[in-house]
MARBA-3410 file (N, C-alpha, C, O; in Angstrom, 1 decimal):
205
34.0,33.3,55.2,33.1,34.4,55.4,31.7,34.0,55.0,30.9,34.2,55.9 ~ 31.2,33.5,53.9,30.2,32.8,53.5,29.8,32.2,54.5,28.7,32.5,55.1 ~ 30.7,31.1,55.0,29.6,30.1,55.9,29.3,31.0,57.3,28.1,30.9,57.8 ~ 30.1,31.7,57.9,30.0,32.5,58.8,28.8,33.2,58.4,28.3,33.5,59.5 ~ 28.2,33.7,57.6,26.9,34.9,57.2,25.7,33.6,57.2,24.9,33.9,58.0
25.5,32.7,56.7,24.7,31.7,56.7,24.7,30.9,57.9,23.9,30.0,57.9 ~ 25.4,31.0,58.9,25.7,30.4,60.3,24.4,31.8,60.9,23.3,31.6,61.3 ~ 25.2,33.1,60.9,24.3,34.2,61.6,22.7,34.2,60.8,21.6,34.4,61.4 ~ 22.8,33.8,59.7,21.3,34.0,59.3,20.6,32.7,60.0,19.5,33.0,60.5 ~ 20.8,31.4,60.0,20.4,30.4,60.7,20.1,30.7,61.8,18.9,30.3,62.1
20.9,31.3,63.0,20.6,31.5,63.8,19.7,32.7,64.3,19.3,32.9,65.4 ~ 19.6,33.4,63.4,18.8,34.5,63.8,17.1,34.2,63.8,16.2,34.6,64.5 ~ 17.1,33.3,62.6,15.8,32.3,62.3,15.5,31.8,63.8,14.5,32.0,64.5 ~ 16.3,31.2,64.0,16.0,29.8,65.2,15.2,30.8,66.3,14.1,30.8,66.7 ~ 16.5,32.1,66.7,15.9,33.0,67.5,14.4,33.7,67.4,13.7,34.2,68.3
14.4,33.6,66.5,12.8,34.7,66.3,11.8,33.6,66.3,10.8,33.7,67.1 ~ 12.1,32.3,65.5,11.4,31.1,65.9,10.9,30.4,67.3,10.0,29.7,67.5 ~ 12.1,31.1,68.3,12.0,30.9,69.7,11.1,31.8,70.3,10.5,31.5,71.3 ~ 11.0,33.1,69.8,10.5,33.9,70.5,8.8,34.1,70.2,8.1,34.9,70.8 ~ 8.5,33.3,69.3,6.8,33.2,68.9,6.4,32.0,69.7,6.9,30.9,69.9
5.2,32.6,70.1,4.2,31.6,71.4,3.6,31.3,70.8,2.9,32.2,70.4 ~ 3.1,29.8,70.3,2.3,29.0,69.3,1.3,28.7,70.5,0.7,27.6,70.5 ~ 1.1,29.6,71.7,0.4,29.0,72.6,-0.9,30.1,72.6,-2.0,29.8,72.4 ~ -0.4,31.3,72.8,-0.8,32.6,73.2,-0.5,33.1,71.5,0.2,32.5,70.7 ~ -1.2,34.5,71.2,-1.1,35.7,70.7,-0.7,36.6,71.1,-1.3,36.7,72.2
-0.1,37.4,71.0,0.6,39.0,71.7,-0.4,40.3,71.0,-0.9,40.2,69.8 ~ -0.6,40.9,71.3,-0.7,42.7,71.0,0.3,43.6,71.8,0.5,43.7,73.0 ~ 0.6,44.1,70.9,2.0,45.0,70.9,0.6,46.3,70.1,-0.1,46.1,69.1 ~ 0.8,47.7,71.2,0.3,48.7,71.1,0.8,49.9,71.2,1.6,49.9,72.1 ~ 0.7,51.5,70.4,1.1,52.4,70.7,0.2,53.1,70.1,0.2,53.2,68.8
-0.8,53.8,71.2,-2.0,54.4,70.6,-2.0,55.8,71.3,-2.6,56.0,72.4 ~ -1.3,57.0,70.5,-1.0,58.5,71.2,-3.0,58.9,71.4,-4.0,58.3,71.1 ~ -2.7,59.9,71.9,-3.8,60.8,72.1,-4.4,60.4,73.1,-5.2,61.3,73.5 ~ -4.5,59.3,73.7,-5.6,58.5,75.2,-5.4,60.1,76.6,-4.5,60.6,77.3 ~ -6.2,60.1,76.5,-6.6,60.5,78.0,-6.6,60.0,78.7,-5.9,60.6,79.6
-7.2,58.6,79.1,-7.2,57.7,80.2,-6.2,56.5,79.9,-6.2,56.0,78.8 ~ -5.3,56.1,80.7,-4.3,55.4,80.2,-4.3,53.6,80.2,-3.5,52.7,79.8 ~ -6.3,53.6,81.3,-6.8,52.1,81.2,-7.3,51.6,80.1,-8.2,52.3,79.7 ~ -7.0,50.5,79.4,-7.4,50.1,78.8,-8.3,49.3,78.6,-7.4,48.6,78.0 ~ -9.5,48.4,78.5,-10.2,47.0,78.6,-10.9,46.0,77.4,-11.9,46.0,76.6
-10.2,45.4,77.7,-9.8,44.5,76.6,-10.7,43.0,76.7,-10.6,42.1,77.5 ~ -11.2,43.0,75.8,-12.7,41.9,75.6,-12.2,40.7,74.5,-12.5,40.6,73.3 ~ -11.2,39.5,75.4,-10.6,38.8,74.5,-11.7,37.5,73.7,-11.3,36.7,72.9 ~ -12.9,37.6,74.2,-13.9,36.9,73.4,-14.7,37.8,72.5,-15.7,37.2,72.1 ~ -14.6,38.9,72.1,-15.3,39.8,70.9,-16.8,39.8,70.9,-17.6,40.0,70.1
-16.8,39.4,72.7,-18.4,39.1,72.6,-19.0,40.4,74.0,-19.5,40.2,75.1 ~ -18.6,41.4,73.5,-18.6,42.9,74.5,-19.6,42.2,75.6,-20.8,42.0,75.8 ~ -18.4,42.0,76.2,-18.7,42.2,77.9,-18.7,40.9,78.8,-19.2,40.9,79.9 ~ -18.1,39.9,78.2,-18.4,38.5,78.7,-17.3,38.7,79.6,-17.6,39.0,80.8 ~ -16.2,38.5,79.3,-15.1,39.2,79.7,-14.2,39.7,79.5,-13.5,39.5,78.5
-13.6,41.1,80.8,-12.8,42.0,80.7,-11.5,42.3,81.1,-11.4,42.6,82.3 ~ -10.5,42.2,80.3,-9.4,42.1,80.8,-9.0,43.8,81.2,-9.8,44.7,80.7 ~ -7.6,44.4,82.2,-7.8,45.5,81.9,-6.2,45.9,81.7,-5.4,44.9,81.9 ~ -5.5,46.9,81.3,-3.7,47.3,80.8,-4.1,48.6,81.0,-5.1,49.3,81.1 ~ -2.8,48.6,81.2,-2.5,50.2,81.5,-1.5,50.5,80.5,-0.4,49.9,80.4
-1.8,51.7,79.5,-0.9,52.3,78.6,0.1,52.9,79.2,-0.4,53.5,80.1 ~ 1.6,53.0,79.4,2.4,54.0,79.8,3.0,54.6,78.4,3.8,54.1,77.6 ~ 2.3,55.8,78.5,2.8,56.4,77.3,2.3,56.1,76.3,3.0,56.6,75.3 ~ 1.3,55.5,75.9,0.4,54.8,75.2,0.7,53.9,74.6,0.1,53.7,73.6 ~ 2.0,52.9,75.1,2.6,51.6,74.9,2.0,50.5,75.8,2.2,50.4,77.0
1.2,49.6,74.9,0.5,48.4,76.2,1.3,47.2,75.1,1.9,47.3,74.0 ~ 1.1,46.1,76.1,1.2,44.8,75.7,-0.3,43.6,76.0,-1.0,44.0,77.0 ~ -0.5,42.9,75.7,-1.4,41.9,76.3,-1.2,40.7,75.4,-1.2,40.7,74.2 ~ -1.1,39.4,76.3,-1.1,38.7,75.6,-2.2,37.3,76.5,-2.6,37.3,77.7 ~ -2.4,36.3,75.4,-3.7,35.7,75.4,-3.9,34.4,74.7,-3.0,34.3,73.8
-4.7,33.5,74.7,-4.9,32.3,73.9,-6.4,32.5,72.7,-7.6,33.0,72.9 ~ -5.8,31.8,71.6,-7.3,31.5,70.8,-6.7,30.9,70.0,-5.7,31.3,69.5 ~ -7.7,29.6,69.7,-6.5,28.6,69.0,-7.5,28.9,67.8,-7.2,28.1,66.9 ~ -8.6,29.8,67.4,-9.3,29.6,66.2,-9.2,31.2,65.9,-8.8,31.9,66.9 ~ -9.4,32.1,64.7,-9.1,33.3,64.4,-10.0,33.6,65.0,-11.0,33.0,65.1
-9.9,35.1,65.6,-11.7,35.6,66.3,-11.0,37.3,66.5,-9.9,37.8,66.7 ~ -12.3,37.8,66.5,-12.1,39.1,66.9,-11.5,39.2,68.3,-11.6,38.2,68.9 ~ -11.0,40.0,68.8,-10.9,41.1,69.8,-11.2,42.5,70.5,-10.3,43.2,70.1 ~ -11.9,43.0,71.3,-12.3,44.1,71.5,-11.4,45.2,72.4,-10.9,44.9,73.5 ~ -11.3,46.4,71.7,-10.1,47.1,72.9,-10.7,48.4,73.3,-10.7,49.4,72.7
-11.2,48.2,74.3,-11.9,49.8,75.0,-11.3,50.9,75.5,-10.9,50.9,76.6 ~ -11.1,52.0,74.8,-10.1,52.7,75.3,-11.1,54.3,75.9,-12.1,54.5,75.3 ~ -10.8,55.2,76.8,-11.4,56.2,76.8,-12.8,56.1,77.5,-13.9,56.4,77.3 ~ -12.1,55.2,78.8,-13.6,54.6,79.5,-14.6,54.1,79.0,-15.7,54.3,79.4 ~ -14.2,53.3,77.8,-15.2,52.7,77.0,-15.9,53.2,76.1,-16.6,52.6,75.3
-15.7,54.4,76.1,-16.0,55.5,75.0,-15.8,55.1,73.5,-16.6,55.3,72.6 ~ -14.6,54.7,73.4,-14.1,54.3,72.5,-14.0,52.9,72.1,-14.2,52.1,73.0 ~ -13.7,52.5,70.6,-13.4,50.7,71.0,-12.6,51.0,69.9,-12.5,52.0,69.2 ~ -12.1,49.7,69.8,-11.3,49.3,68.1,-11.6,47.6,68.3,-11.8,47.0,69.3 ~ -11.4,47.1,67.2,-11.6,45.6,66.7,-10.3,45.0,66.0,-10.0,45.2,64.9
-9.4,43.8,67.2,-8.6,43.5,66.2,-9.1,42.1,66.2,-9.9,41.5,67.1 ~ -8.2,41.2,64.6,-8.5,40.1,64.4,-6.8,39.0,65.0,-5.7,39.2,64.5 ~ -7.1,38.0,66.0,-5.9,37.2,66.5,-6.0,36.0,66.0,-6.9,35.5,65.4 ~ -5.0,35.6,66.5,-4.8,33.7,66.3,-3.6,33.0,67.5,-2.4,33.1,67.2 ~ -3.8,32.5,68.3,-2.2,32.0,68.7,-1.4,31.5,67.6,-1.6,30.8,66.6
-0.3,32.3,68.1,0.8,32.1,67.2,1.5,33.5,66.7,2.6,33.5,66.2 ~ 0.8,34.5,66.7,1.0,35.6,66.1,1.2,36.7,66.8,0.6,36.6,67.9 ~ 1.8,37.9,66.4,2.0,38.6,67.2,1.7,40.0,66.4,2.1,40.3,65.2 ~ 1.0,40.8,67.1,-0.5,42.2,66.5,0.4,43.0,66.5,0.9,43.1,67.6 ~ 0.8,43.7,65.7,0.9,45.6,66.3,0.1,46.1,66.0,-0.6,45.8,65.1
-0.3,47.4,67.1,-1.5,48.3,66.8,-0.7,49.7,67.1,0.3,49.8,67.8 ~ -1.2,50.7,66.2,-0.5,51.8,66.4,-1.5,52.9,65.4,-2.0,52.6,64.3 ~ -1.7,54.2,66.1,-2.8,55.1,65.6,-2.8,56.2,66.8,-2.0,56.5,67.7 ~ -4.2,56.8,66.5,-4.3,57.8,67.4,-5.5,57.4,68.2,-6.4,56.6,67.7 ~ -5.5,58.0,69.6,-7.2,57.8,69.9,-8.3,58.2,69.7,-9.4,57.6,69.7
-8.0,59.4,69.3,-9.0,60.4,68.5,-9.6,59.9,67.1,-10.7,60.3,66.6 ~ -9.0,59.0,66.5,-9.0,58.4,65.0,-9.5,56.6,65.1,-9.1,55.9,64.2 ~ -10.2,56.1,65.8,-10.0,54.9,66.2,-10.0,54.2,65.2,-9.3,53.2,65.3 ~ -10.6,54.5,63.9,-11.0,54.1,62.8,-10.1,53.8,62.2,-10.3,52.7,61.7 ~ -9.1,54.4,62.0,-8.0,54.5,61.7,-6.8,54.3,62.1,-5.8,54.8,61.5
-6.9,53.5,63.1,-5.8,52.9,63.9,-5.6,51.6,63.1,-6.5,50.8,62.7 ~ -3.7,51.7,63.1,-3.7,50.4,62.1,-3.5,49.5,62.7,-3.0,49.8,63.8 ~ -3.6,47.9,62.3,-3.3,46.6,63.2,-2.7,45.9,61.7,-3.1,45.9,60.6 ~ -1.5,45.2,62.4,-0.6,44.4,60.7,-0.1,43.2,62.0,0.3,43.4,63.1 ~ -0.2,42.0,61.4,0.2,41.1,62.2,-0.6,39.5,61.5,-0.3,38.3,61.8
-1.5,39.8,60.9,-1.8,38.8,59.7,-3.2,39.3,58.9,-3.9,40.3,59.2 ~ -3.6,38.2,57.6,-4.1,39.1,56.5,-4.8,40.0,56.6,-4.7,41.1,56.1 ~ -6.3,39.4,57.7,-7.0,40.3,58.0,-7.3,41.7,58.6,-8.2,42.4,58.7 ~ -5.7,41.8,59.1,-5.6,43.2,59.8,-4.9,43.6,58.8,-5.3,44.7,58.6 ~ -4.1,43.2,58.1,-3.3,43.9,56.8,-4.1,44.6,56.1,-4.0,45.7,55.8
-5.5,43.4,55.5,-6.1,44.0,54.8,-7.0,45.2,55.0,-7.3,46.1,54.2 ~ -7.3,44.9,56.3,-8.4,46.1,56.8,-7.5,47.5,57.0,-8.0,48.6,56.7 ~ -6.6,47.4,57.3,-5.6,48.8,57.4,-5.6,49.3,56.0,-5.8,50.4,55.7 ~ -5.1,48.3,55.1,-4.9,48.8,53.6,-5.9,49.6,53.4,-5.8,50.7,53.0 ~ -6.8,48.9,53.7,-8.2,49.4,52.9,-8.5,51.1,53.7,-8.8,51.9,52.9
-8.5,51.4,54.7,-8.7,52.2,55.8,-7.2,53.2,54.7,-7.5,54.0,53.8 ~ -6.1,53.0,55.0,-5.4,53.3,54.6,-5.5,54.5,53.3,-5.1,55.7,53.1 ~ -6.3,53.4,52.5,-6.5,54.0,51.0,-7.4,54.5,50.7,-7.8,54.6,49.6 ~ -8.2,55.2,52.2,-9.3,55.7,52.3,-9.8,56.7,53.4,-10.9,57.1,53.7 ~ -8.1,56.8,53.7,-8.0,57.9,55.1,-8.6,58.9,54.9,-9.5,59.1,55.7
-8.5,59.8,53.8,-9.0,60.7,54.0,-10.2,61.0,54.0,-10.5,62.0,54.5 ~ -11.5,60.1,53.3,-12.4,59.9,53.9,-12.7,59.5,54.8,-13.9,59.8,55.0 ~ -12.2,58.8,55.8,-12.5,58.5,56.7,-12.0,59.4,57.9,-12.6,59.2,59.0 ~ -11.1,60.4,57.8,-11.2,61.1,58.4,-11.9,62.4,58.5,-12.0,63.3,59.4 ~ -12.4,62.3,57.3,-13.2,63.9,57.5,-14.8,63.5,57.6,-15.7,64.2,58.0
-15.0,62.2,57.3,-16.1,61.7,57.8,-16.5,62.1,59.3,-17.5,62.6,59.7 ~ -15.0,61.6,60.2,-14.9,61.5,61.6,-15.0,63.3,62.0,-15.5,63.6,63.0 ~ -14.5,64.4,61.3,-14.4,65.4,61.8,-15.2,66.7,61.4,-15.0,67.8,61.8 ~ -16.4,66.1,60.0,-17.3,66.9,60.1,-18.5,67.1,60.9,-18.8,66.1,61.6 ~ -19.3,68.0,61.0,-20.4,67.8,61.6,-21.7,68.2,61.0,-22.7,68.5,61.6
-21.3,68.1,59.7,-22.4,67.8,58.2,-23.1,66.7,57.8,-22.7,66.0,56.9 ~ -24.5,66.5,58.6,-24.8,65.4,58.1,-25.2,65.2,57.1,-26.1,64.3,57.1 ~ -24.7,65.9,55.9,-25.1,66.0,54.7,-24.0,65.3,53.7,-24.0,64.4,52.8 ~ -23.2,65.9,54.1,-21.8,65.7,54.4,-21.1,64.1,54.5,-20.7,63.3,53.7 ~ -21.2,64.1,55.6,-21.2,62.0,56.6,-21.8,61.4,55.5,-21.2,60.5,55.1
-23.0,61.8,54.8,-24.0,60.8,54.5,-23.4,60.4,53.1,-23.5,59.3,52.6 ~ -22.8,61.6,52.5,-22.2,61.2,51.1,-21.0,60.5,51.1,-20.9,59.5,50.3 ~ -19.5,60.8,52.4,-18.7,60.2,52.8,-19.0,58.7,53.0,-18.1,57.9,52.7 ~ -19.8,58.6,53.3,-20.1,57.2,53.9,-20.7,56.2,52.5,-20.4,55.0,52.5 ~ -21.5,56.9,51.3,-21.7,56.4,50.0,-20.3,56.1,49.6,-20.0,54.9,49.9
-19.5,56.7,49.2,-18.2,56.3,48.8,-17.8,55.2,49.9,-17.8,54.1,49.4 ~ -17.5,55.3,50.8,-16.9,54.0,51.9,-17.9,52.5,51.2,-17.8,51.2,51.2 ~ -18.6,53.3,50.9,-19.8,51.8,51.0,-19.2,51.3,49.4,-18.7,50.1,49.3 ~ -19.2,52.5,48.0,-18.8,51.9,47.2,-17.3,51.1,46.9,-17.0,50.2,46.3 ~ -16.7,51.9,47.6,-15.4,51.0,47.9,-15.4,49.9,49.1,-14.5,49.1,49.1
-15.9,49.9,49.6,-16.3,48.7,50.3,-16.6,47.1,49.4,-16.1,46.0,49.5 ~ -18.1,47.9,48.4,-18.1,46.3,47.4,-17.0,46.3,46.5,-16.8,45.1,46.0 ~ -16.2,47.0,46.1,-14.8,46.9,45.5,-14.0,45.7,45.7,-13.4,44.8,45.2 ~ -14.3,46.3,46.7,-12.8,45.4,48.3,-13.7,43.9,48.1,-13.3,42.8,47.7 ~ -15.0,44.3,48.5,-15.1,42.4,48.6,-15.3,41.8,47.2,-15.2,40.6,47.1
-15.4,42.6,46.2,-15.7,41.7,45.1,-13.9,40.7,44.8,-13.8,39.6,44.4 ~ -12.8,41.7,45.1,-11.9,41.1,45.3,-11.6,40.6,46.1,-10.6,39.9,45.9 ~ -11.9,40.7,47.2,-11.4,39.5,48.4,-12.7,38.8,48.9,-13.2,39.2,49.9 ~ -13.3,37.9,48.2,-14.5,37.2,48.9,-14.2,36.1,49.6,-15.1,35.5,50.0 ~ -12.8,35.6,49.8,-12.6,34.6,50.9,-11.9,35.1,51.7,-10.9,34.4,52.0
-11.9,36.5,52.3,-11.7,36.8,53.5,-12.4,37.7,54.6,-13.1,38.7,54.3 ~ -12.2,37.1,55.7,-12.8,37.6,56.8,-12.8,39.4,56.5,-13.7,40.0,56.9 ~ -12.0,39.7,56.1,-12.0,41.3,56.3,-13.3,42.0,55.2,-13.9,43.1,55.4 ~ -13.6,41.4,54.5,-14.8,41.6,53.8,-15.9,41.1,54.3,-16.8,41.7,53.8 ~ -16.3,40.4,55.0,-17.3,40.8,56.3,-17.3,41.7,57.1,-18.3,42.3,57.5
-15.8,41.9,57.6,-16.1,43.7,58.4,-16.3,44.7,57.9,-17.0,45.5,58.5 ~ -15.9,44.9,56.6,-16.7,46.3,55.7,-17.9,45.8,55.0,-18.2,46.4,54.0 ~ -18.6,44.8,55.5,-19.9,44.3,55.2,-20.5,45.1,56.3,-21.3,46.0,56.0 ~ -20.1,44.8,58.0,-20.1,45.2,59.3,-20.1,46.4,59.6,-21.0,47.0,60.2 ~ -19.2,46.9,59.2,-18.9,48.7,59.3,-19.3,49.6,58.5,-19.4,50.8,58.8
-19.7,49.1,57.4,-20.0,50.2,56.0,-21.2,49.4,55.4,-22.1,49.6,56.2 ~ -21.5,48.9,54.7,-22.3,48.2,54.1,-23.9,48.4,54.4,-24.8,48.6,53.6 ~ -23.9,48.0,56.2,-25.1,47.6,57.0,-25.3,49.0,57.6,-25.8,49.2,58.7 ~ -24.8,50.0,56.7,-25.0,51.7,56.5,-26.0,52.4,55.9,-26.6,53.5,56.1 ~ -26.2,51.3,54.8,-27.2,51.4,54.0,-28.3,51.6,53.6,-29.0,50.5,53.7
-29.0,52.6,53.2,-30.6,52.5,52.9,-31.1,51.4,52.2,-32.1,50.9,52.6 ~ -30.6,50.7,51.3,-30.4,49.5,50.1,-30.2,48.6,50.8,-29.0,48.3,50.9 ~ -31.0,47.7,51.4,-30.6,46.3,52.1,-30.3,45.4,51.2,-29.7,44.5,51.7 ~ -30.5,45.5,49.6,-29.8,44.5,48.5,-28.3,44.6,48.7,-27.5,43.7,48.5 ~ -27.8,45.8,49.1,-26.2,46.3,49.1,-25.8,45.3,49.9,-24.8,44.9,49.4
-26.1,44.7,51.1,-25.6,43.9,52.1,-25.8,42.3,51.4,-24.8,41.7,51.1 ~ -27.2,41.8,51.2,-27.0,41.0,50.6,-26.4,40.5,49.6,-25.7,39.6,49.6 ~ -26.8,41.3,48.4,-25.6,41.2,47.6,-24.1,40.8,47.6,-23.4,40.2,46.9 ~ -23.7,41.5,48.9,-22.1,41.7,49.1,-22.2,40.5,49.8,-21.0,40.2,49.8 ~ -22.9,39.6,50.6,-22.9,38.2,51.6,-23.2,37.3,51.0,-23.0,36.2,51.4
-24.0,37.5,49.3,-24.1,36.3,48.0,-22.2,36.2,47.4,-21.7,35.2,47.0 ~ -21.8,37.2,47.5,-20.0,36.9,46.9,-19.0,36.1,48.0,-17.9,35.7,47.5 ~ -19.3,36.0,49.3,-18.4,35.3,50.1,-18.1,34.1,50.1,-18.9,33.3,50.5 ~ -17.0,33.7,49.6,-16.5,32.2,49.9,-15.9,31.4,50.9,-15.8,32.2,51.9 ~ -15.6,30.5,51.1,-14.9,29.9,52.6,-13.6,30.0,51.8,-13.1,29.7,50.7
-12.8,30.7,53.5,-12.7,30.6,54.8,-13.9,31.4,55.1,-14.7,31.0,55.9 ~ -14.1,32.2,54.6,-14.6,33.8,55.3,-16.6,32.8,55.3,-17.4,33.2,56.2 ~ -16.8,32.2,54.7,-18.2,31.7,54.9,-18.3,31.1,55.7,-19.4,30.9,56.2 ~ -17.4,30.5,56.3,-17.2,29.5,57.9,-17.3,29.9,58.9,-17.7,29.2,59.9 ~ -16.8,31.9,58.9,-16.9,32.4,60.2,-18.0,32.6,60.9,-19.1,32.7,60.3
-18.0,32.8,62.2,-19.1,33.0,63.2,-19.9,34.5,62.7,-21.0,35.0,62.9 ~ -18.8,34.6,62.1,-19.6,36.6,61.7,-20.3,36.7,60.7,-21.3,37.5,60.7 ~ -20.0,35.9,59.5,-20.9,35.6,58.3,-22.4,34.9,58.4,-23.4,35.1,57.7 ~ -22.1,33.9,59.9,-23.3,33.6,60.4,-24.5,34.5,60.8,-25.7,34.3,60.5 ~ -24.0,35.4,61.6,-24.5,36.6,62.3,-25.2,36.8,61.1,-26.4,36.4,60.9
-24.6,37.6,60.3,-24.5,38.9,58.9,-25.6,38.0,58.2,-26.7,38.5,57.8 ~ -25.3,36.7,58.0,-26.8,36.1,57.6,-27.9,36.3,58.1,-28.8,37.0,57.6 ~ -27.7,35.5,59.4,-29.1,35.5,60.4,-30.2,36.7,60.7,-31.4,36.8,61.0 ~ -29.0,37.7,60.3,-29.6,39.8,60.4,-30.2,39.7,59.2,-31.2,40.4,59.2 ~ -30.0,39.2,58.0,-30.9,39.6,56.7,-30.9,38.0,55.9,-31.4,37.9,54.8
END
């Protein structure tokens, strides 16, 4: 019986080993609330170079794609109205899953960078969602102070990762205090100082 349980676990390995594309990345999606059920999808993160397009059935899409270096992705949902930002690699395979109404808040787990960004979003839902559904800009503006302070939180603890340039990106560059940005881009270490986005985030301040 032993060798028989270590025979099925071997092969269950090999199987899942077989079914990852070291060539391509996958996105695996289920995003309720869409109205329109086109999706377009910007697999160079460079809005608008080019557009791929999916169709949600039920708000279940798939798309899959090459990038042999880590890079954003762009997903337009809501005739473009909407977007979300995930981070890929060939080799890996994305889940996305959220609301459309919430885009912010839509989670992606499929490696660190989306883990981390969800955690953080996560542990921060509810401001971030009453951010999205007041219409106090008195209100927004203090929500958005907290996002920012936990924001340098997050990067003072993760300064070699990419995901602390996006809440550099998203929250940070919110700021009346342009020291808050730089400051938070004097703590980055490599990987995350290598990327094309830290470049940017320089070149802006």
């Amino acid at each position: 019986m032993k060798v028989n349980f270590v025979f099925y676990i071997l092969v269950g390995a090999l199987l899942l080993a077989a079914c990852r594309d070291e060539k391509n990345y996958l996105l695996e999606g289920n995003i309720t609330g869409l109205v329109d059920p086109v999706l377009y999808i910007d697999p160079s993160g460079n809005r608008g170079i080019r557009m791929d397009t999916v169709f949600a059935k039920d708000g279940e899409f798939q798309y899959k794609a090459s990038s042999d270096s880590i890079q954003p992705v762009l997903i337009f949902m809501e005739d473009g109205s909407v977007w979300m930002t995930v981070w890929v690699q060939n080799g890996q395979v994305v889940e996305i899953a959220g609301n459309a109404e919430y885009p912010e808040l839509i989670a992606f787990n499929g490696n660190e960078i989306n883990d981390l960004l969800t955690q953080f979003r996560q542990d921060n839902w509810a401001i971030i969602k009453e951010r999205n559904d007041t219409n106090d800009a008195k209100r927004r503006k203090e929500l958005m102070q907290i996002l920012i302070r936990n924001s340098q939180v997050f990067i003072r603890e993760h300064p070699y990762s990419i995901a602390s340039l996006v809440l550099i990106q998203d929250y940070l560059m919110e700021s009346e205090d342009l020291s808050v940005v730089t400051d938070a881009l004097s703590l980055i270490e490599s990987p995350a100082k290598d990327c094309a986005l830290y470049k940017r985030l320089r070149m802006a301040f």
